[in-house]
VMD Tcl script that builds the backbone (N, CA, C; Angstrom):
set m [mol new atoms 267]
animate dup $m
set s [atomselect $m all]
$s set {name element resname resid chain x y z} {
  {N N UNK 1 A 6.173 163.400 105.585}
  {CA C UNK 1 A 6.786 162.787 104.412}
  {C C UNK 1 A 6.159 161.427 104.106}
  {N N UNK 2 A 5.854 160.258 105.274}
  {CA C UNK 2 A 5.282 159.098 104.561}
  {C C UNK 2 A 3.817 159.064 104.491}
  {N N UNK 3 A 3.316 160.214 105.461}
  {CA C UNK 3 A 1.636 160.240 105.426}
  {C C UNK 3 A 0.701 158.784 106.056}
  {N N UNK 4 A -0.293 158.795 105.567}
  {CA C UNK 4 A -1.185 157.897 105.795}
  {C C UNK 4 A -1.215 157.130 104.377}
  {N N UNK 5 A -0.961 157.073 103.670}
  {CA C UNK 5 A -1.070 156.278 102.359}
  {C C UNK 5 A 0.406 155.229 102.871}
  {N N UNK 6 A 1.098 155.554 103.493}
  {CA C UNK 6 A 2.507 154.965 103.271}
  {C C UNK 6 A 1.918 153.732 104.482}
  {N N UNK 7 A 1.206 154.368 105.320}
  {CA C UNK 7 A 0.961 153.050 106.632}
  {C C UNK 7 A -0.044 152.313 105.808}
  {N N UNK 8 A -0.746 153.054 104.938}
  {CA C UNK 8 A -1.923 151.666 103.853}
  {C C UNK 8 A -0.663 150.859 103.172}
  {N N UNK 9 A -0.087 151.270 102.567}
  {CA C UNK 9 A 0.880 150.677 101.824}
  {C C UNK 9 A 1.678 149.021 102.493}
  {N N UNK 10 A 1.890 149.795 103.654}
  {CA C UNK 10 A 2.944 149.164 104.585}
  {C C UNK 10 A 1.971 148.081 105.309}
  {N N UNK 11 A 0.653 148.146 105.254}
  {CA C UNK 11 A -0.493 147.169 105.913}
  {C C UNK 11 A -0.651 146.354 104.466}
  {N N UNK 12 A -1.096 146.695 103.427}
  {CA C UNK 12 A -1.045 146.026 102.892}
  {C C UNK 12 A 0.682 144.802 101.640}
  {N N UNK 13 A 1.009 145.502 102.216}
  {CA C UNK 13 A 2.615 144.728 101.603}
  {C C UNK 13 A 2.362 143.331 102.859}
  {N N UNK 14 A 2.313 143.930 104.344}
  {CA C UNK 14 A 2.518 143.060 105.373}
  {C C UNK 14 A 1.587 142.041 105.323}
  {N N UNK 15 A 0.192 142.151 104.539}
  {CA C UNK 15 A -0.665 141.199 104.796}
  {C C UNK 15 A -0.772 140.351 103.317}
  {N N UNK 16 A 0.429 140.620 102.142}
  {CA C UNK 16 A 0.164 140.327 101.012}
  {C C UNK 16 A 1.577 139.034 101.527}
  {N N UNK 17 A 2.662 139.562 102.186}
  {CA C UNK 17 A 3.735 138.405 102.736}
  {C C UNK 17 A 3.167 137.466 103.487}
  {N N UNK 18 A 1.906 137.863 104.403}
  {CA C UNK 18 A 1.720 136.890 105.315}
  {C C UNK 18 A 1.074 135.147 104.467}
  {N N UNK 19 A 0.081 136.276 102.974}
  {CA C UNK 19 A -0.162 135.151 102.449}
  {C C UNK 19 A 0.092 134.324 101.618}
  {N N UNK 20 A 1.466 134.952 101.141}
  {CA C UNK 20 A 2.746 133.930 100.352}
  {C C UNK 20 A 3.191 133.335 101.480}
  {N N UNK 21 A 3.304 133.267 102.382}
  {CA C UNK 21 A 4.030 132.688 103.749}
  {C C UNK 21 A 3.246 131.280 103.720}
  {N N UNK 22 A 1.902 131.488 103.573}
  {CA C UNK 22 A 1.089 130.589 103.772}
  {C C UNK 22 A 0.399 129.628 102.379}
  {N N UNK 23 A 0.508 130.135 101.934}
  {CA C UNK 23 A 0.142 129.922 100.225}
  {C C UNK 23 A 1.674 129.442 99.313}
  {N N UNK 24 A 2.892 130.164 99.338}
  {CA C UNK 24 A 3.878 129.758 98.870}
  {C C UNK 24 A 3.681 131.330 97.712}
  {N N UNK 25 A 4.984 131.617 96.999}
  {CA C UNK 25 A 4.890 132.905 95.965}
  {C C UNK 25 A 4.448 132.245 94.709}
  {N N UNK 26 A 3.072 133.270 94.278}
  {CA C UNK 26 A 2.830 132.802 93.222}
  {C C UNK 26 A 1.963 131.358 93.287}
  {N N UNK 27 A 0.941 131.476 94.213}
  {CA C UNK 27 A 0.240 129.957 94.477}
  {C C UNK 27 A -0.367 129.814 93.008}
  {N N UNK 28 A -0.352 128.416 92.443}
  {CA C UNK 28 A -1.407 128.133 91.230}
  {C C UNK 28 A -0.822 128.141 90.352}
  {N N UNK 29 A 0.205 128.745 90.426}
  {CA C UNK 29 A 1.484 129.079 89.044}
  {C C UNK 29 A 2.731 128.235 88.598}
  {N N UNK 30 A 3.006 127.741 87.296}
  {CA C UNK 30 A 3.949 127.251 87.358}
  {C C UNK 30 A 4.882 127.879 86.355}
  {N N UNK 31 A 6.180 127.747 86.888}
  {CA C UNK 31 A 7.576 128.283 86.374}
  {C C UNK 31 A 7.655 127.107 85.161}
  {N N UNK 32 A 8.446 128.083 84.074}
  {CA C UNK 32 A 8.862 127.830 83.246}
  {C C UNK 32 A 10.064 128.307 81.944}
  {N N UNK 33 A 11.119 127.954 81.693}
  {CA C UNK 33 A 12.104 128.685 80.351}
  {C C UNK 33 A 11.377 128.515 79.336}
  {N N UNK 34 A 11.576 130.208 79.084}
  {CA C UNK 34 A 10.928 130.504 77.243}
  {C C UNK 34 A 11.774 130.846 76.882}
  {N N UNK 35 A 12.304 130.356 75.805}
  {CA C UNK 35 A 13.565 130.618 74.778}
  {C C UNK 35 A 12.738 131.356 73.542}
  {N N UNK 36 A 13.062 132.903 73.670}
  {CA C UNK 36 A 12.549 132.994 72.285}
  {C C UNK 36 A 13.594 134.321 71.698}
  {N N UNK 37 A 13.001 134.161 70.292}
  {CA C UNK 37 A 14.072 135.242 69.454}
  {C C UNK 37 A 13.950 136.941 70.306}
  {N N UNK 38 A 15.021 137.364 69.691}
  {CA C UNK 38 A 15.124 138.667 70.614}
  {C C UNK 38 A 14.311 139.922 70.036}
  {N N UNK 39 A 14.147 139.575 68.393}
  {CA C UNK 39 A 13.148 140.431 67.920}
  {C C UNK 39 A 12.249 140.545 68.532}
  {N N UNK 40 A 11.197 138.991 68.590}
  {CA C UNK 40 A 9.940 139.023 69.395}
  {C C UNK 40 A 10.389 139.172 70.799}
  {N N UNK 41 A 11.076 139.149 71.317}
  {CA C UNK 41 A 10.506 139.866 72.636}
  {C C UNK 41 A 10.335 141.291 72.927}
  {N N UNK 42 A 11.412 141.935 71.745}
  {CA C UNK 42 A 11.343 143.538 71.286}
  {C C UNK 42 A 9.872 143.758 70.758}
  {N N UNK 43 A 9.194 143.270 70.098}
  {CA C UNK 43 A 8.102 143.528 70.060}
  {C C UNK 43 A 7.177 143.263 71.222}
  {N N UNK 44 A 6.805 142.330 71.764}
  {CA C UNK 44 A 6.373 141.551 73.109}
  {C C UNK 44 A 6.515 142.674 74.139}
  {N N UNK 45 A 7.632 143.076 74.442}
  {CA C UNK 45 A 7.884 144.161 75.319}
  {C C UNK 45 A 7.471 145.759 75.013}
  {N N UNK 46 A 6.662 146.054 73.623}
  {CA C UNK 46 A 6.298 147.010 73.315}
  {C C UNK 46 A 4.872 147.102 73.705}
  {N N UNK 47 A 4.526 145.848 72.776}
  {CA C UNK 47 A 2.796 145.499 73.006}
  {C C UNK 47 A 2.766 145.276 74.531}
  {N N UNK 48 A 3.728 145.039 75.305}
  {CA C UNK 48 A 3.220 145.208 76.802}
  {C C UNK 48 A 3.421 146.658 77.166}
  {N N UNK 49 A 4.222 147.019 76.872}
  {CA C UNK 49 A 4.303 148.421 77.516}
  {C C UNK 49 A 2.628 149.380 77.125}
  {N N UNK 50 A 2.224 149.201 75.653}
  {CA C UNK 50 A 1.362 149.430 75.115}
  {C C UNK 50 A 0.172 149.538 75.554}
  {N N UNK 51 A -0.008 148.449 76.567}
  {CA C UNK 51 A -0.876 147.503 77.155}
  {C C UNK 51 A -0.477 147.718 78.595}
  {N N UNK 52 A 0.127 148.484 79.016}
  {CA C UNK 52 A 0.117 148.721 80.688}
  {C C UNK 52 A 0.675 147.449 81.274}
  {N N UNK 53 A 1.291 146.088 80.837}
  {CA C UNK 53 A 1.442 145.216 81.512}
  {C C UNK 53 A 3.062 144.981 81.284}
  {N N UNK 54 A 3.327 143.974 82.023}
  {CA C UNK 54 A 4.789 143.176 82.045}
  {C C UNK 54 A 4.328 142.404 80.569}
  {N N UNK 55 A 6.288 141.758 80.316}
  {CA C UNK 55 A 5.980 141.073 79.365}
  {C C UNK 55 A 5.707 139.777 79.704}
  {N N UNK 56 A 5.505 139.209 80.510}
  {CA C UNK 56 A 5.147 138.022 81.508}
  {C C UNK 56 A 3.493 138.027 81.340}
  {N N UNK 57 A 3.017 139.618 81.693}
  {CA C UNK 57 A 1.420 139.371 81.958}
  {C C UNK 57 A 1.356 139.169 80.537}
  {N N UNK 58 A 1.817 140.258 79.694}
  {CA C UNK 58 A 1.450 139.726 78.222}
  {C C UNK 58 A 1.328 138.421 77.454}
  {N N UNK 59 A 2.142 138.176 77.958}
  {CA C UNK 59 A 2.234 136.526 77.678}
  {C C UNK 59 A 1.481 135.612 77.697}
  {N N UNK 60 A 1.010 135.791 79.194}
  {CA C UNK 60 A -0.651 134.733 80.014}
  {C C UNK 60 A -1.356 135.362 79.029}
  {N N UNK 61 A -1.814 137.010 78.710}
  {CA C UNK 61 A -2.856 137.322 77.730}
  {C C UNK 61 A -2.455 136.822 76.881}
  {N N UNK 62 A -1.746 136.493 76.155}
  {CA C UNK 62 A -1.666 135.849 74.867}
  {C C UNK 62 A -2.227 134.201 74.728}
  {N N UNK 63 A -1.873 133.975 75.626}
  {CA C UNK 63 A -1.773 132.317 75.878}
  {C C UNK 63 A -3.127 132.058 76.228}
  {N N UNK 64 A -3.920 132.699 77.330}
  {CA C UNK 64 A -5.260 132.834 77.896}
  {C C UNK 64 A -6.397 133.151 76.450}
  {N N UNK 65 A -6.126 133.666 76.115}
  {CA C UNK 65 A -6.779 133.913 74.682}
  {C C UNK 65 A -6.475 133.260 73.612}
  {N N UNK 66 A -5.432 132.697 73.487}
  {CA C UNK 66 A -5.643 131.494 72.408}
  {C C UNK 66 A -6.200 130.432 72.685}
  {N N UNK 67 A -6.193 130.571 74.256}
  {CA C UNK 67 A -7.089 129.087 74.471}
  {C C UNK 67 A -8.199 128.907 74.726}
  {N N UNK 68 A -8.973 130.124 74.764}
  {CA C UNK 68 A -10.288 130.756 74.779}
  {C C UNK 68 A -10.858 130.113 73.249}
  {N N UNK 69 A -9.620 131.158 72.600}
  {CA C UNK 69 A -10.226 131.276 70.857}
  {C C UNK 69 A -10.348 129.241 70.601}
  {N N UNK 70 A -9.508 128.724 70.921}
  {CA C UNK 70 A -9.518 127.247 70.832}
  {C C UNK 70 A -10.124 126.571 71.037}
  {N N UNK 71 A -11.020 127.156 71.854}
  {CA C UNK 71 A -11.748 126.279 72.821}
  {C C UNK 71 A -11.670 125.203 73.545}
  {N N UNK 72 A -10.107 125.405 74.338}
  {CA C UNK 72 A -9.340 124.731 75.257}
  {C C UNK 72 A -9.763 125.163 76.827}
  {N N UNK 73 A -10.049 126.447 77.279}
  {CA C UNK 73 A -10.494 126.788 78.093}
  {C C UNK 73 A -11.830 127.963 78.335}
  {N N UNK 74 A -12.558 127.430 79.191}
  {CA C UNK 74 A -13.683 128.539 79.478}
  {C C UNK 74 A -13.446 130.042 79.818}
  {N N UNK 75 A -14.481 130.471 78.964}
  {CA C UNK 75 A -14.027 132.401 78.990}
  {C C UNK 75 A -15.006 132.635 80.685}
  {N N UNK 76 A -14.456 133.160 81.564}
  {CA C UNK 76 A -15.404 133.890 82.262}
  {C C UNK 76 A -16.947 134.750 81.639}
  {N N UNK 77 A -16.548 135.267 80.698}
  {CA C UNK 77 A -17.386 136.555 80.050}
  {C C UNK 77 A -18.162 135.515 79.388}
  {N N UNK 78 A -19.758 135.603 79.819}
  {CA C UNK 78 A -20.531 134.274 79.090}
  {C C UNK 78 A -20.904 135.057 77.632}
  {N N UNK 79 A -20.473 136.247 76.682}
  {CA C UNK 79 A -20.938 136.347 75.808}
  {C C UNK 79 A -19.731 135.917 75.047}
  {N N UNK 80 A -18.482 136.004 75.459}
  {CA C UNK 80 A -17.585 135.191 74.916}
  {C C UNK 80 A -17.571 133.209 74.923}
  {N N UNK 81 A -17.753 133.305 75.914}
  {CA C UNK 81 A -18.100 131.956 75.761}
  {C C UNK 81 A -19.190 131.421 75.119}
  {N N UNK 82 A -19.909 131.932 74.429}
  {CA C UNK 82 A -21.462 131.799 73.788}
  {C C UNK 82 A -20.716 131.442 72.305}
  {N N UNK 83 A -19.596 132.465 72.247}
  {CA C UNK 83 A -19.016 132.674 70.390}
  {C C UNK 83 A -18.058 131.562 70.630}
  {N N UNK 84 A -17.374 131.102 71.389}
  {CA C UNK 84 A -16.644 129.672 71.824}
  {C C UNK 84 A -17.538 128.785 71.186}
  {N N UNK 85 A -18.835 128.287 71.987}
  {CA C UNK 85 A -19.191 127.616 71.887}
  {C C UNK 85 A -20.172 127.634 70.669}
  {N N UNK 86 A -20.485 128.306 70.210}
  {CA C UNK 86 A -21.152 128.609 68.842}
  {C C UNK 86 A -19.901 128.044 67.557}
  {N N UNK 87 A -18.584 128.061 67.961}
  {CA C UNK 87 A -17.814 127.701 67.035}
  {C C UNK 87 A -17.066 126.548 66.651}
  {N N UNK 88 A -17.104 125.699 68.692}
  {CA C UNK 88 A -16.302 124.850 68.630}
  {C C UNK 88 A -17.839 123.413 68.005}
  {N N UNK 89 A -18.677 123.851 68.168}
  {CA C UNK 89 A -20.314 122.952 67.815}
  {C C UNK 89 A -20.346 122.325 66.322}
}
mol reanalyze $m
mol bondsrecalc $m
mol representation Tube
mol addrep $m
């Protein structure tokens, strides 16, 4: 019944606690209240579902990409960052 996938499972859960133990949950991240209308999160929660993600990850994508498009922060992807910087010039 639990197989060999369940002891991968169970190795990796154990070594993902050890490094919140050591790191803290969520290292790099900071908490915050978003107050927003209930429409948009009805939508928010679609386009995530849409999108394979939480409405949380959706969110960072949203936010991560406006600040790309802004040219507030660096894109990993240097052909994106090429059109960044071709725009913010």
């Amino acid at each position: 019944m639990w197989g060999k996938r369940s002891a991968a499972y169970f190795k990796y859960w154990h070594a993902l606690s050890i490094i919140q133990y050591y790191k803290g949950p969520m290292a790099g991240k900071k908490n915050f209240v978003l107050r927003i209308d209930e429409d948009m999160y009805k939508a928010l929660e679609k386009w995530a579902g849409d999108e394979f993600r939480s409405v949380n990850g959706q969110i960072e994508w949203i936010i991560d990409r406006a600040l790309k498009d802004a040219g507030r922060k660096k894109s990993n992807d240097p052909i994106v960052q090429k059109k960044i910087d071709k725009n913010t010039t």
